[in-house]
mmCIF file as Biopython writes it, N, C-alpha, C and O atoms, coordinates in Angstrom:
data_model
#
loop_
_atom_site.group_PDB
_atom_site.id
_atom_site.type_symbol
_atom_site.label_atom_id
_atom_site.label_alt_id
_atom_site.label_comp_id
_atom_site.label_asym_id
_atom_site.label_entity_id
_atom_site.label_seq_id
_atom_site.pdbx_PDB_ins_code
_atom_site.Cartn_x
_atom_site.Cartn_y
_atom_site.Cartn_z
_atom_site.occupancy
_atom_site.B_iso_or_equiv
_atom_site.auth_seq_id
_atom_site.auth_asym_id
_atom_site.pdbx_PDB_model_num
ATOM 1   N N  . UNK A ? 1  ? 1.058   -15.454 6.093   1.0 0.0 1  A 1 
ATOM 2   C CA . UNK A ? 1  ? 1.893   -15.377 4.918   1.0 0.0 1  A 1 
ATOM 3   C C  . UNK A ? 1  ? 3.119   -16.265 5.132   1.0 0.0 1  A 1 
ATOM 4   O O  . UNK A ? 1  ? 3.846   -16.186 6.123   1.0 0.0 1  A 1 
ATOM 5   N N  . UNK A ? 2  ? 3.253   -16.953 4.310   1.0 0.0 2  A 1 
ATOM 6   C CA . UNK A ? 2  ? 4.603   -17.484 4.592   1.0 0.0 2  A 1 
ATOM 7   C C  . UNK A ? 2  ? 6.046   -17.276 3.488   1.0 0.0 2  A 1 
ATOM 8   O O  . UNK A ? 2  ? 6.003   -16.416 2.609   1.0 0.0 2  A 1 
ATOM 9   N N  . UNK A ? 3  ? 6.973   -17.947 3.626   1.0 0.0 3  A 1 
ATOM 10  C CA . UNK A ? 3  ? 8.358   -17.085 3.108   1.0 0.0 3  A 1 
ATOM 11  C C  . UNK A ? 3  ? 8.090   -17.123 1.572   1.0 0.0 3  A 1 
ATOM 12  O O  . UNK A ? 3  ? 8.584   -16.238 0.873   1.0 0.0 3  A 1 
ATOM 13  N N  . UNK A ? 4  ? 7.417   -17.995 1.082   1.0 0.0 4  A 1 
ATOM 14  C CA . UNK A ? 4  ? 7.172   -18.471 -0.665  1.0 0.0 4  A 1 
ATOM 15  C C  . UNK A ? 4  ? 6.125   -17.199 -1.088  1.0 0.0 4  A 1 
ATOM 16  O O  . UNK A ? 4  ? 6.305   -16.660 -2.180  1.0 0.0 4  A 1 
ATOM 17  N N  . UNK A ? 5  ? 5.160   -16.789 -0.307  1.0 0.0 5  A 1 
ATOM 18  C CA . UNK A ? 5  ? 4.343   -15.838 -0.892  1.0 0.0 5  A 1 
ATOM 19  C C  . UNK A ? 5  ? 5.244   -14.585 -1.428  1.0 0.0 5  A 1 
ATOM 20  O O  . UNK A ? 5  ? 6.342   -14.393 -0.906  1.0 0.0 5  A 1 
ATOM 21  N N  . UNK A ? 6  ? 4.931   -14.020 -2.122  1.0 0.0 6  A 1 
ATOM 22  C CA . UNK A ? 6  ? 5.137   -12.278 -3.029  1.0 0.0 6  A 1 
ATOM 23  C C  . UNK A ? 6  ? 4.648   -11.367 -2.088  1.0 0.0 6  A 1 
ATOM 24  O O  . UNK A ? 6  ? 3.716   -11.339 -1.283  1.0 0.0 6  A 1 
ATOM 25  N N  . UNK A ? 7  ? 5.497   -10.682 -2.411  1.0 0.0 7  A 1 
ATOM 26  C CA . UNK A ? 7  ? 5.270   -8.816  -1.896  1.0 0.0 7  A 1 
ATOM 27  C C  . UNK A ? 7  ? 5.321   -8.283  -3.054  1.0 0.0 7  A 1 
ATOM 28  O O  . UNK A ? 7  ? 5.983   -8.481  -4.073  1.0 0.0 7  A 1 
ATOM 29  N N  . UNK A ? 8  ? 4.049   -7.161  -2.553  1.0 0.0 8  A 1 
ATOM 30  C CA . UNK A ? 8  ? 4.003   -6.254  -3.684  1.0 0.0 8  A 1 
ATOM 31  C C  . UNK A ? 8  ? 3.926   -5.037  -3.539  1.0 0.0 8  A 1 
ATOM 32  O O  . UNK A ? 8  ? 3.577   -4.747  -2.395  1.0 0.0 8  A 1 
ATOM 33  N N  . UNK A ? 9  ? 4.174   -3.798  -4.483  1.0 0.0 9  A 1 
ATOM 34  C CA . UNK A ? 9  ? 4.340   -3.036  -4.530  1.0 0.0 9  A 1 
ATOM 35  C C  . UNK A ? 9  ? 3.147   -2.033  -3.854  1.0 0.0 9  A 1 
ATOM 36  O O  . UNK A ? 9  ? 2.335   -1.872  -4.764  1.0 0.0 9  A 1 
ATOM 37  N N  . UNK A ? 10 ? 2.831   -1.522  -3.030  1.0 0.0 10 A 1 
ATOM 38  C CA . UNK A ? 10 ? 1.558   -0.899  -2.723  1.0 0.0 10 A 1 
ATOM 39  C C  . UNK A ? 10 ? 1.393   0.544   -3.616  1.0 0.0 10 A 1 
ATOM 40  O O  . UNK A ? 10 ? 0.778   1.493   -3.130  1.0 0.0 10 A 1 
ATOM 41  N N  . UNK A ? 11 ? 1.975   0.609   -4.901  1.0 0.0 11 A 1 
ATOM 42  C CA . UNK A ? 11 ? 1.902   1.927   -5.466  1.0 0.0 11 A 1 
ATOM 43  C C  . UNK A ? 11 ? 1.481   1.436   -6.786  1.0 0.0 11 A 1 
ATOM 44  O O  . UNK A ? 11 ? 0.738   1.986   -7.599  1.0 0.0 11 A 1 
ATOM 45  N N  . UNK A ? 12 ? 2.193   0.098   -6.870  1.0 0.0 12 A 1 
ATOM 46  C CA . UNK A ? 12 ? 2.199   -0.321  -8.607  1.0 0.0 12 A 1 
ATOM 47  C C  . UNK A ? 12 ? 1.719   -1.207  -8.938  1.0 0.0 12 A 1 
ATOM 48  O O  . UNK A ? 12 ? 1.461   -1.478  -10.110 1.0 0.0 12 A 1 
ATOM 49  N N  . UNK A ? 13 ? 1.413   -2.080  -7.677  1.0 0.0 13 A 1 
ATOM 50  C CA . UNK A ? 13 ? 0.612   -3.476  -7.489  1.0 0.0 13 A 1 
ATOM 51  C C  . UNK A ? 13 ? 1.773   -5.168  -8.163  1.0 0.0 13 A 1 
ATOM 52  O O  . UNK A ? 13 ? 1.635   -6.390  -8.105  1.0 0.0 13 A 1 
ATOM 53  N N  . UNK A ? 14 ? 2.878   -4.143  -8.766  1.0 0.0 14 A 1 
ATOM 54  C CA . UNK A ? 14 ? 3.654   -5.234  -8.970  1.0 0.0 14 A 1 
ATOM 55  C C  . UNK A ? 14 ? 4.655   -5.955  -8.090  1.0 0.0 14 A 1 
ATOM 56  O O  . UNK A ? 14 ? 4.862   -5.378  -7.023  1.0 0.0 14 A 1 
ATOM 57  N N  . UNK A ? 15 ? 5.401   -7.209  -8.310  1.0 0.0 15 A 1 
ATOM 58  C CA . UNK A ? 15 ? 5.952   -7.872  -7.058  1.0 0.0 15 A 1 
ATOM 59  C C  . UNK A ? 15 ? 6.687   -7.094  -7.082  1.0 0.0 15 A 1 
ATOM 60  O O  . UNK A ? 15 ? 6.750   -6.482  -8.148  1.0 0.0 15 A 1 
ATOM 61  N N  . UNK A ? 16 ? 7.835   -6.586  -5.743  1.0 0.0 16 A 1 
ATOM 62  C CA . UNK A ? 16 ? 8.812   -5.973  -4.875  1.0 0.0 16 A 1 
ATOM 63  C C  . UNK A ? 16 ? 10.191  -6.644  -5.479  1.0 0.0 16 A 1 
ATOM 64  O O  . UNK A ? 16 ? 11.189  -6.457  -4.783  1.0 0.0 16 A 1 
ATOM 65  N N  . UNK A ? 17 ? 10.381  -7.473  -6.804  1.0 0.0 17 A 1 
ATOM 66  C CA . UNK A ? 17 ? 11.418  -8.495  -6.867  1.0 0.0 17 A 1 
ATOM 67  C C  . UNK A ? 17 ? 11.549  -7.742  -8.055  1.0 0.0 17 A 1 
ATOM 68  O O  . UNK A ? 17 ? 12.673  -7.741  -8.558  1.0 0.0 17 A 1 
ATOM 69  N N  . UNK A ? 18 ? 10.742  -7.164  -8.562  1.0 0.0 18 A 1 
ATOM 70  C CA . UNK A ? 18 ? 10.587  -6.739  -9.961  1.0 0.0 18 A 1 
ATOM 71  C C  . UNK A ? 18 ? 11.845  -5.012  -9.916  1.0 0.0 18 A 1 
ATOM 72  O O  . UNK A ? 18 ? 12.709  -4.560  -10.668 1.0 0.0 18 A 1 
ATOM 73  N N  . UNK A ? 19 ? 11.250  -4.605  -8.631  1.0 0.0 19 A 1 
ATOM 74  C CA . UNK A ? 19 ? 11.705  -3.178  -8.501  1.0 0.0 19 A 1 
ATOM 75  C C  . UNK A ? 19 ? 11.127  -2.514  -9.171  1.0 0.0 19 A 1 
ATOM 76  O O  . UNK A ? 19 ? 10.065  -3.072  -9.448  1.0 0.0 19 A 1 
ATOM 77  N N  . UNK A ? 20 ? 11.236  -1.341  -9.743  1.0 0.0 20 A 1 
ATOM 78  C CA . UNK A ? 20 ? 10.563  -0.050  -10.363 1.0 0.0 20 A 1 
ATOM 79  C C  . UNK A ? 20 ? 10.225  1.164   -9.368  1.0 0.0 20 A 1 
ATOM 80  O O  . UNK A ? 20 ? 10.052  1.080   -8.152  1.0 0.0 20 A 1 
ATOM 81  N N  . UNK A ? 21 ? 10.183  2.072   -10.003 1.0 0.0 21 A 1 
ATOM 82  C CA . UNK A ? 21 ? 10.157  3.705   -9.156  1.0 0.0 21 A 1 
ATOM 83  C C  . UNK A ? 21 ? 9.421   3.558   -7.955  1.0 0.0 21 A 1 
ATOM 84  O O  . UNK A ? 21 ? 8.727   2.565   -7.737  1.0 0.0 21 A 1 
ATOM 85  N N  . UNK A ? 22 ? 9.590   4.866   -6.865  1.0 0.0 22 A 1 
ATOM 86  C CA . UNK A ? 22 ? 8.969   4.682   -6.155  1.0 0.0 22 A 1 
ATOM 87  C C  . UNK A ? 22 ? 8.727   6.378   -6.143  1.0 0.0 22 A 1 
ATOM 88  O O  . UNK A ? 22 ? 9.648   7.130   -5.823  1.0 0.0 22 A 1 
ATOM 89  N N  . UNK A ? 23 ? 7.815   6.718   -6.404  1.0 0.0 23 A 1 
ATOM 90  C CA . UNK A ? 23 ? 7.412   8.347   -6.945  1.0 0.0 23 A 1 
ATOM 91  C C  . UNK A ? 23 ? 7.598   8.635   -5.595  1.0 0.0 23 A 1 
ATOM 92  O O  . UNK A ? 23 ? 7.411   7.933   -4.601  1.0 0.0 23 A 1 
ATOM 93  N N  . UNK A ? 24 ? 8.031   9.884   -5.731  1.0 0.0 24 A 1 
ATOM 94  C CA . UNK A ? 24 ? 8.724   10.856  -4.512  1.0 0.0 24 A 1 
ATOM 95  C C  . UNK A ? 24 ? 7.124   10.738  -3.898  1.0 0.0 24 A 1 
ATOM 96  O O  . UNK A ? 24 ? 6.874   9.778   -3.169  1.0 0.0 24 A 1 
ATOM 97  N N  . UNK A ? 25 ? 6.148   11.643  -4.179  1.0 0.0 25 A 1 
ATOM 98  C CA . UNK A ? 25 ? 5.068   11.607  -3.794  1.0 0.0 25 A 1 
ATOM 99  C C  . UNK A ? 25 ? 4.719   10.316  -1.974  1.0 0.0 25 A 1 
ATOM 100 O O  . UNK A ? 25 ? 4.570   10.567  -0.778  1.0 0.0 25 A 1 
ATOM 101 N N  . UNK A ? 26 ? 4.735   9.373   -2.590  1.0 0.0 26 A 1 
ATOM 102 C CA . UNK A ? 26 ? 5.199   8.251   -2.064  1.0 0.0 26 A 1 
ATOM 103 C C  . UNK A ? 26 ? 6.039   8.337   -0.988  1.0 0.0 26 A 1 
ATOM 104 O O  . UNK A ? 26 ? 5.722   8.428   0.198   1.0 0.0 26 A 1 
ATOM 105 N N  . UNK A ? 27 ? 7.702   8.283   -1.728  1.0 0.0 27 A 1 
ATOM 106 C CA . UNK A ? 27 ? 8.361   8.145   -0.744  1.0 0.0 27 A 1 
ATOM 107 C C  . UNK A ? 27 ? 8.104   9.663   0.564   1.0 0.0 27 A 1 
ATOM 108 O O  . UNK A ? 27 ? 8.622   9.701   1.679   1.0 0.0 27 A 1 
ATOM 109 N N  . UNK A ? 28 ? 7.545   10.312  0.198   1.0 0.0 28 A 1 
ATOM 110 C CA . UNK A ? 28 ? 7.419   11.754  1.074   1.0 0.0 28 A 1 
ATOM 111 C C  . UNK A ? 28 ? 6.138   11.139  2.194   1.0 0.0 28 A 1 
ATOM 112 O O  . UNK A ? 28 ? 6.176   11.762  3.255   1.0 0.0 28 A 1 
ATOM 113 N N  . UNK A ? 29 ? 5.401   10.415  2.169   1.0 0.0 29 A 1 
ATOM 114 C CA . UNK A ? 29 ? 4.350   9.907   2.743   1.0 0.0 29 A 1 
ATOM 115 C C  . UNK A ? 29 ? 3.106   10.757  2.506   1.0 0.0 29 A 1 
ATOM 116 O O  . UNK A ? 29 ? 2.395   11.071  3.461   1.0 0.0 29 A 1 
ATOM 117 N N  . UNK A ? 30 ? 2.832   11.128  1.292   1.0 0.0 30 A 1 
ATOM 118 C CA . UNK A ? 30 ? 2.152   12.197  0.994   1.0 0.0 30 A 1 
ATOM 119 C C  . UNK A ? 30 ? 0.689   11.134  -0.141  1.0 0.0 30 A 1 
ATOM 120 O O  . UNK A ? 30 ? -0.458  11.580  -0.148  1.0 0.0 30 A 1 
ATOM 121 N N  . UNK A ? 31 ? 0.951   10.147  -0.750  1.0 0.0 31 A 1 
ATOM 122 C CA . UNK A ? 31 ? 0.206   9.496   -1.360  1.0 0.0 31 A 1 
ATOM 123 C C  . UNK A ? 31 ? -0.093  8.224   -0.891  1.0 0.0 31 A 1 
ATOM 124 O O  . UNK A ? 31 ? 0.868   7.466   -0.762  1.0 0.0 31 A 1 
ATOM 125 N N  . UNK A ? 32 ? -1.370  7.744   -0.560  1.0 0.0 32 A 1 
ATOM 126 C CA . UNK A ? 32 ? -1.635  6.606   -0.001  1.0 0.0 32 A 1 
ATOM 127 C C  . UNK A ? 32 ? -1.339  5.349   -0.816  1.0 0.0 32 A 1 
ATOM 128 O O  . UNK A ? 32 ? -1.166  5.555   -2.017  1.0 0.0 32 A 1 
ATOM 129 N N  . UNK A ? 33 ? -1.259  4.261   -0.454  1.0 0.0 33 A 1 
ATOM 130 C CA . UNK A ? 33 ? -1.281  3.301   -1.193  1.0 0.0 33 A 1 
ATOM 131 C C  . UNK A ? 33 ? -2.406  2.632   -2.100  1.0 0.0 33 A 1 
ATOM 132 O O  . UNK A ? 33 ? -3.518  2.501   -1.590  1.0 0.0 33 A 1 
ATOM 133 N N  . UNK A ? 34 ? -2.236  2.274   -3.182  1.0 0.0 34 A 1 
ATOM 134 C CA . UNK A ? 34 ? -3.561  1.914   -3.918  1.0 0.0 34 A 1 
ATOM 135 C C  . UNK A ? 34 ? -3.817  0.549   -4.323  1.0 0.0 34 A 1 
ATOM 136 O O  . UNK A ? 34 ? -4.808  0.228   -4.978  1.0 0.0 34 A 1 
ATOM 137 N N  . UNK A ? 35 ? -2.438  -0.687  -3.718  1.0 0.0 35 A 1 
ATOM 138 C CA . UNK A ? 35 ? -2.448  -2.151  -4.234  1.0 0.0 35 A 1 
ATOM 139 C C  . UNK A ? 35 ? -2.143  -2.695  -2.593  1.0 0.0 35 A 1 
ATOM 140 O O  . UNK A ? 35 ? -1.352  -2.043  -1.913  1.0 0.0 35 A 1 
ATOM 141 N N  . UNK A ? 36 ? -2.700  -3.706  -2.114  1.0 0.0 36 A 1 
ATOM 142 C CA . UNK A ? 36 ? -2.674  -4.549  -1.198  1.0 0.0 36 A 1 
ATOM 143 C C  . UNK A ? 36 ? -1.039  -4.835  -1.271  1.0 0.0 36 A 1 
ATOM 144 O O  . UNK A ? 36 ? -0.625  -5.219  -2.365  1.0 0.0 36 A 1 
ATOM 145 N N  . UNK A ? 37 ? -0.170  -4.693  -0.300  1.0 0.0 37 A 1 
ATOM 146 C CA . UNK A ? 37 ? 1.353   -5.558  -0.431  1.0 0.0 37 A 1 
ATOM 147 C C  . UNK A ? 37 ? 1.147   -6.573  -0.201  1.0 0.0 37 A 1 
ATOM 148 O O  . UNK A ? 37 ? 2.238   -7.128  -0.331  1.0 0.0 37 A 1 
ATOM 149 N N  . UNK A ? 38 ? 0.200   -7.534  0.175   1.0 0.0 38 A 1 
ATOM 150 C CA . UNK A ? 38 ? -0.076  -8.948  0.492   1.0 0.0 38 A 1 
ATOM 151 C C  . UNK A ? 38 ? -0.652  -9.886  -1.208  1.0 0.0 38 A 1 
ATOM 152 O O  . UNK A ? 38 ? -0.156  -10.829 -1.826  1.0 0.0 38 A 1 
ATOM 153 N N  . UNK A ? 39 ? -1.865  -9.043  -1.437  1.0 0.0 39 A 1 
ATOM 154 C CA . UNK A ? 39 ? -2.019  -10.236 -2.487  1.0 0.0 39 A 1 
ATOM 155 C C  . UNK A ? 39 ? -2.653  -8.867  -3.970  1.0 0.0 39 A 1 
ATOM 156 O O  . UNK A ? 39 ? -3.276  -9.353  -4.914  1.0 0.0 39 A 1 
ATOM 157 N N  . UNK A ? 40 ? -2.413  -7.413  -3.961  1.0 0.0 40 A 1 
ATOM 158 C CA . UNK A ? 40 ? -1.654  -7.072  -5.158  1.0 0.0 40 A 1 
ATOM 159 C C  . UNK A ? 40 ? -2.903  -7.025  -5.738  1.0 0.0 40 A 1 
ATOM 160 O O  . UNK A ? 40 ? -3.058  -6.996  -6.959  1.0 0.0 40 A 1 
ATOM 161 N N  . UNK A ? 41 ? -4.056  -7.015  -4.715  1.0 0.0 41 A 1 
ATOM 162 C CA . UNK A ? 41 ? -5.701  -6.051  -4.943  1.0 0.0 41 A 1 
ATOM 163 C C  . UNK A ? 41 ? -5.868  -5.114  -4.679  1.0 0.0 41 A 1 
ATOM 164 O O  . UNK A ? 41 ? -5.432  -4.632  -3.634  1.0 0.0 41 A 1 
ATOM 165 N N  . UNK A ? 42 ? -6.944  -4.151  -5.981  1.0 0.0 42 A 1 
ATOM 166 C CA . UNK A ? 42 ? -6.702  -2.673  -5.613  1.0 0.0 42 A 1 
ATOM 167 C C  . UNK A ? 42 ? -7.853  -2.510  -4.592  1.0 0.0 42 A 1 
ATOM 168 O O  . UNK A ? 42 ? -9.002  -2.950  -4.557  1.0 0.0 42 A 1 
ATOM 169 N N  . UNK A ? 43 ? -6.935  -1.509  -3.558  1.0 0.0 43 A 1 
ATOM 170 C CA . UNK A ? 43 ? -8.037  -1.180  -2.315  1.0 0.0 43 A 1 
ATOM 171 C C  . UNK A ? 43 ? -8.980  0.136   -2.747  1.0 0.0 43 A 1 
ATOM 172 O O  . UNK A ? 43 ? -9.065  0.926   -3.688  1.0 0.0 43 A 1 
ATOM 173 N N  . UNK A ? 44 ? -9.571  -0.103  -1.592  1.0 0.0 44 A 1 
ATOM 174 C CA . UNK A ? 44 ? -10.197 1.085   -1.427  1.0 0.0 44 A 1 
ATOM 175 C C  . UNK A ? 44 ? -9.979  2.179   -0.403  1.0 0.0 44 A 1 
ATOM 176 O O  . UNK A ? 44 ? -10.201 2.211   0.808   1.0 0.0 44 A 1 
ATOM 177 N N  . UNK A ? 45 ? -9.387  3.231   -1.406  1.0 0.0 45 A 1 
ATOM 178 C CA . UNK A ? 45 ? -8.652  4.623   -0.468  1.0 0.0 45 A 1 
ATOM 179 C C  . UNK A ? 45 ? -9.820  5.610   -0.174  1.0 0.0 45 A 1 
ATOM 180 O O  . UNK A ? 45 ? -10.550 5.875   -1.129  1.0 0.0 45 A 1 
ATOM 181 N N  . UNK A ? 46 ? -10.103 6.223   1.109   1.0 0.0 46 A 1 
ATOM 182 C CA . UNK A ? 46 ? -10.461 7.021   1.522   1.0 0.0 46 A 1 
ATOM 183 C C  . UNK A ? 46 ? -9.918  8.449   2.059   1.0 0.0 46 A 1 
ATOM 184 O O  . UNK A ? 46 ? -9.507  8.314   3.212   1.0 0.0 46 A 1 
ATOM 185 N N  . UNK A ? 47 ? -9.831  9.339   1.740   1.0 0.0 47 A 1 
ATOM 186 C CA . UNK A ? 47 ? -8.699  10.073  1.834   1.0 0.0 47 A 1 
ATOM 187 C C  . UNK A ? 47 ? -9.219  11.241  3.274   1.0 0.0 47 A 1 
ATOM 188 O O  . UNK A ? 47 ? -9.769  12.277  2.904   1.0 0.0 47 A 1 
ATOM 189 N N  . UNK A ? 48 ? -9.036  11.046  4.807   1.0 0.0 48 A 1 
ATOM 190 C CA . UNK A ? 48 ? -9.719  11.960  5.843   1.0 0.0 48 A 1 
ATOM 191 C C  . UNK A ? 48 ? -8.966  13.223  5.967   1.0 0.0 48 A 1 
ATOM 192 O O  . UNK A ? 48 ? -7.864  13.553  5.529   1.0 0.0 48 A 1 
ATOM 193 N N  . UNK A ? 49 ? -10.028 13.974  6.827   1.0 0.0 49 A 1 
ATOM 194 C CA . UNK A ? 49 ? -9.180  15.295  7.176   1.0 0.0 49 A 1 
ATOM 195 C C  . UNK A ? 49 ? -7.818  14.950  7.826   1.0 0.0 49 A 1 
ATOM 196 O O  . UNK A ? 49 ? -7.019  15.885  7.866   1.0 0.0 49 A 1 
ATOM 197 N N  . UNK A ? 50 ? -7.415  13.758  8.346   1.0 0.0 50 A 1 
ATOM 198 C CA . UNK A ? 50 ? -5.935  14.013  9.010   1.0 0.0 50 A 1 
ATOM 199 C C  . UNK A ? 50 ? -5.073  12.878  8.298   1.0 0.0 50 A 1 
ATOM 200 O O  . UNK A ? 50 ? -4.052  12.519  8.884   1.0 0.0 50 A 1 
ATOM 201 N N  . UNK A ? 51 ? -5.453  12.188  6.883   1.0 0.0 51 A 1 
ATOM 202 C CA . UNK A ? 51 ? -4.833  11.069  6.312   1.0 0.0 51 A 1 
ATOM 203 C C  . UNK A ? 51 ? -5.372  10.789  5.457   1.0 0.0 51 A 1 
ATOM 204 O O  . UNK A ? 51 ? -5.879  11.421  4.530   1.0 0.0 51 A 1 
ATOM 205 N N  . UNK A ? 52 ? -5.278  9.437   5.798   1.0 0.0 52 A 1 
ATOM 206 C CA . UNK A ? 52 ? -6.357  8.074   4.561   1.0 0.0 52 A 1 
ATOM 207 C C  . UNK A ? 52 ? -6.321  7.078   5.275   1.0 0.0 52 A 1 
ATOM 208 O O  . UNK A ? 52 ? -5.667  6.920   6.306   1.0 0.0 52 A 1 
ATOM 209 N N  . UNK A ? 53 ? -7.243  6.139   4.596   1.0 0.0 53 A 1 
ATOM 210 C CA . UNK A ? 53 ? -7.770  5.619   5.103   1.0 0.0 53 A 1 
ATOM 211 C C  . UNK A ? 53 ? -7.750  4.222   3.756   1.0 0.0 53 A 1 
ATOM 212 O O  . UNK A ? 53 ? -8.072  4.520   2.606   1.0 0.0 53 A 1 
ATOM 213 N N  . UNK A ? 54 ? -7.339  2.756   4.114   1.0 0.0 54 A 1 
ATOM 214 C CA . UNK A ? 54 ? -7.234  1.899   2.929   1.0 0.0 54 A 1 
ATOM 215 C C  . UNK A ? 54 ? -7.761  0.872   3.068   1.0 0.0 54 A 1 
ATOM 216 O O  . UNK A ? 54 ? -7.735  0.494   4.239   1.0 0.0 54 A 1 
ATOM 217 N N  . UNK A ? 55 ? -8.546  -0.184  1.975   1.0 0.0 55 A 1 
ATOM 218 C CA . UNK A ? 55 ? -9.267  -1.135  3.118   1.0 0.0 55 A 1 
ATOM 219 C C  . UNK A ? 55 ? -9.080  -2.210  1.861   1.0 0.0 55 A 1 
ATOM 220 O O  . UNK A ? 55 ? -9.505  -2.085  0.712   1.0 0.0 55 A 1 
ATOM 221 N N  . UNK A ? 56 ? -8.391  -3.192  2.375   1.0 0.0 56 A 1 
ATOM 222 C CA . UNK A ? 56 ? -7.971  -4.482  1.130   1.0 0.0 56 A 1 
ATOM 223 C C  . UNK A ? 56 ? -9.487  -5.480  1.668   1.0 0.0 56 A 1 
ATOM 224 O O  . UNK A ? 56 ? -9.829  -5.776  2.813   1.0 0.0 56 A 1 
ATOM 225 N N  . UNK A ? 57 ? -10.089 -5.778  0.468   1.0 0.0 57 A 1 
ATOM 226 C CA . UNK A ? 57 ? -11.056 -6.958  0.725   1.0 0.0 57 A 1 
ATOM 227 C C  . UNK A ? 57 ? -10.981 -8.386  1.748   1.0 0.0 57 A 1 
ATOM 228 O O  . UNK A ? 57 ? -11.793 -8.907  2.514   1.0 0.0 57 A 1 
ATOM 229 N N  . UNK A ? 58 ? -9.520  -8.727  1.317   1.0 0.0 58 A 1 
ATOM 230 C CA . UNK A ? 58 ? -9.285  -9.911  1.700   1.0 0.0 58 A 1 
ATOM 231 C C  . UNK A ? 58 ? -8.553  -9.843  3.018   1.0 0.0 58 A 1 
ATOM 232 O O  . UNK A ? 58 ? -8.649  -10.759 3.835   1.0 0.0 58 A 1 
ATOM 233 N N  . UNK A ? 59 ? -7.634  -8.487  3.285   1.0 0.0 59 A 1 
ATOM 234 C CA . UNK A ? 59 ? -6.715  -8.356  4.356   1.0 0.0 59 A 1 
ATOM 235 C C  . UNK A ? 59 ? -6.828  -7.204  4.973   1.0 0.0 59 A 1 
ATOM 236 O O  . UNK A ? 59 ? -5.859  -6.718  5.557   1.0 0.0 59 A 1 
ATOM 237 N N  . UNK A ? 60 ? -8.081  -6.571  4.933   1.0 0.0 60 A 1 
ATOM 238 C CA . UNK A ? 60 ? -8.375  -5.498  6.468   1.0 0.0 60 A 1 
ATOM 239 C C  . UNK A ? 60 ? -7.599  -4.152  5.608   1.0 0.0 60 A 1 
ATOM 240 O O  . UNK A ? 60 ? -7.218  -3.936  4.458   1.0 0.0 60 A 1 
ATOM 241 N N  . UNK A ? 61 ? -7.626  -3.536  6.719   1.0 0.0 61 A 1 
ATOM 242 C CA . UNK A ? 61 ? -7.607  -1.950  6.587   1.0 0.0 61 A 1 
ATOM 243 C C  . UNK A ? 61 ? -5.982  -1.481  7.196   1.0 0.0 61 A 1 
ATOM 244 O O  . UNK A ? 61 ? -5.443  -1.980  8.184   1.0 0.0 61 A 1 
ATOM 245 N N  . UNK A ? 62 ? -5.543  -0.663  6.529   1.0 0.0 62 A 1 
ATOM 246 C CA . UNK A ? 62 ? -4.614  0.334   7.046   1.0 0.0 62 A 1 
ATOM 247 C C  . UNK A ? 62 ? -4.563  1.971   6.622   1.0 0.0 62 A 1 
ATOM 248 O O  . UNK A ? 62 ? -4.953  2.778   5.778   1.0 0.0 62 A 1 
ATOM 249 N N  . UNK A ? 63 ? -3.726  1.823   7.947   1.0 0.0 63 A 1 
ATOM 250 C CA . UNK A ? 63 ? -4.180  3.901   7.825   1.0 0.0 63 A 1 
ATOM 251 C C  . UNK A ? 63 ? -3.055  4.550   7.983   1.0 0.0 63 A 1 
ATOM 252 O O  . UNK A ? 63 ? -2.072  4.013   8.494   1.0 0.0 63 A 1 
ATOM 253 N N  . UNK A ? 64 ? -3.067  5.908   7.520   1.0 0.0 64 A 1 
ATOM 254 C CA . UNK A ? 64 ? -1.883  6.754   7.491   1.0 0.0 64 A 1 
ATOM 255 C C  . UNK A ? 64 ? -1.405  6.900   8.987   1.0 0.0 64 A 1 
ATOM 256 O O  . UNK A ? 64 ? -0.219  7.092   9.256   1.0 0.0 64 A 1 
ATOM 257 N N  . UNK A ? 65 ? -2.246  6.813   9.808   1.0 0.0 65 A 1 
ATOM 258 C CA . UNK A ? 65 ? -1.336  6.809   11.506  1.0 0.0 65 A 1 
ATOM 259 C C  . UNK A ? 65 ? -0.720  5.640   11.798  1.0 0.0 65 A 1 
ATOM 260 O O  . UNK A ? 65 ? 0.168   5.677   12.649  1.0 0.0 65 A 1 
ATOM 261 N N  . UNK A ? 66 ? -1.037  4.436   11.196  1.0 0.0 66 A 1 
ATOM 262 C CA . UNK A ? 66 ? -0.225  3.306   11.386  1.0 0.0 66 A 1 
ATOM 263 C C  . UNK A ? 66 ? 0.928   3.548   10.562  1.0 0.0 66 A 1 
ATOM 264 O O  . UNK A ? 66 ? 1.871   2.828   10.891  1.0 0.0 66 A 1 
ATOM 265 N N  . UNK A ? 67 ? 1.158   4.283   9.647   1.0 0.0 67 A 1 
ATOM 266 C CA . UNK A ? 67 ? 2.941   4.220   8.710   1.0 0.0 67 A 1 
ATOM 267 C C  . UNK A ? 67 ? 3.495   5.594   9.331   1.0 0.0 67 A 1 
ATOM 268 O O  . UNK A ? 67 ? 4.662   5.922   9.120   1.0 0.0 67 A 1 
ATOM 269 N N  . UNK A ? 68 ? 2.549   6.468   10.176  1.0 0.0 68 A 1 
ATOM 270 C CA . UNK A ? 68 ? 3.682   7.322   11.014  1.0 0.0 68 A 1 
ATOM 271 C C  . UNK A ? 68 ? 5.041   6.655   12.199  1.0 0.0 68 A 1 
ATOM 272 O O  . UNK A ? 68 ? 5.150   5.807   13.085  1.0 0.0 68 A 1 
ATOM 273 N N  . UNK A ? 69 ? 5.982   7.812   11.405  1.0 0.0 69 A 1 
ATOM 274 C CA . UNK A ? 69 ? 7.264   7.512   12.419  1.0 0.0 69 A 1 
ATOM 275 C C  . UNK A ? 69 ? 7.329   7.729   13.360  1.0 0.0 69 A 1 
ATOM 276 O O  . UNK A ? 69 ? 8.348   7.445   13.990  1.0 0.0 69 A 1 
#
């Protein structure tokens, strides 16, 4: 990625420049993400007994133990 590319929203799929809510849900770490922050495609959520589980086509997978603090 470089500095010219967009970030996006992983809740709303819109760019991060735009702003808009960020549902408590969310901010609580309680709802997975449903838009790629890279290129703003909807993934595919799997939801496991200890998380979820998210898998962007173009840019691999992330999981609820990787956004633990």
């Amino acid at each position: 990625m470089t500095d010219q590319d967009p970030v996006y929203n992983e809740y709303t799929g819109k760019p991060l420049a735009e702003g808009g809510p960020v549902f408590e849900a969310a901010r609580l770490g309680l709802e997975p993400p449903r838009f790629c922050g890279h290129c703003a495609r909807r993934m595919i959520v799997q939801i496991v007994p200890d998380g979820w589980v998210a898998r962007c086509s173009r840019h691999g997978e992330i999981d609820s133990k990787s956004r633990e603090r």
